[in-house]
N, C-alpha and C positions, 0 to 999 in steps of 0.2 A: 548507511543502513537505516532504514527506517522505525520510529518508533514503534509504541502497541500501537496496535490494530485500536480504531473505534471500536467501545462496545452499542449492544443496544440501545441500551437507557440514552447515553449519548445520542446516537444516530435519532432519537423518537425529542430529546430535546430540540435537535438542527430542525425537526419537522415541524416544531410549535412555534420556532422563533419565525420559521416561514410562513405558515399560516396567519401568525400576528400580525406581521410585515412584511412581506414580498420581497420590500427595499432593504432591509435592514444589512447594515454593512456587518461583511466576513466577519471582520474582526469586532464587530458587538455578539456575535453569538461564537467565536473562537471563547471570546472571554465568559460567557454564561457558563462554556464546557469544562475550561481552561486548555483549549487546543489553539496551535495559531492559525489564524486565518488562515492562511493558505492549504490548512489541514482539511478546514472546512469547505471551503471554496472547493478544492477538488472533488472533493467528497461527494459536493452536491453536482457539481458540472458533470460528474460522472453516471452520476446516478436519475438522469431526469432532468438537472435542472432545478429552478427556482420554482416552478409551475408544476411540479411532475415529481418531485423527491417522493419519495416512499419509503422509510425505514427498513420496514421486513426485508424490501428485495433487493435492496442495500445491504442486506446484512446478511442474506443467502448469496447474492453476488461475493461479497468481502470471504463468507465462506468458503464457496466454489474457489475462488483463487487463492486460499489460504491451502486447498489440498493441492492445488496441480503441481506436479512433480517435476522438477529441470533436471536435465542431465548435470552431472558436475564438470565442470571444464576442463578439467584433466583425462576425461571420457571422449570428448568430441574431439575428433582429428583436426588438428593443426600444429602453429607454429609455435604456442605453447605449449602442449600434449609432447611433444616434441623434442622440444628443447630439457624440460623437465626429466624424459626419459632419460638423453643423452647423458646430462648431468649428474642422476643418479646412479645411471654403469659408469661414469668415469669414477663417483667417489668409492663405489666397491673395489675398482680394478687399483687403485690405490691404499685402501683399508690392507 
């Protein structure tokens, strides 16, 4: 499971370290934020890039898929959905 979510203030920090330096390695601005690199790295691959980050639409993106809603896996037909139902009429027919 993943950690929090990046805030703002964070996400507008990853922007200045890039503007300072283009180059500067993940893991020097993981450490400015206290996130690990690779929190960063994707963060920004996802978002633009090194040339192209943008905080705000990084952070209405992180938004938008903070609300989208998944079915639960016990909902979608299969071989768990399934298996799970079976199991639960076997321990009533037992109770």
């Amino acid at each position: 499971m993943p950690g929090t979510p990046l805030s703002l203030p964070e996400r507008e920090e990853i922007a200045v370290a890039l503007i300072e330096d283009r180059t500067v390695p993940w893991i020097a601005i993981g450490r400015r934020i206290g996130r690990h690199a690779t929190t960063v790295m994707r963060e920004v691959l996802a978002n633009g890039g090194r040339a192209r980050y943008r905080p705000a639409l990084a952070e209405r993106r992180a938004d938008k898929e903070r609300c989208r809603l998944r079915p639960r896996r016990l909902e979608l037909p299969g071989e768990l959905r399934d298996r799970v139902r079976h199991r639960r009429a076997e321990a009533r027919r037992v109770s």
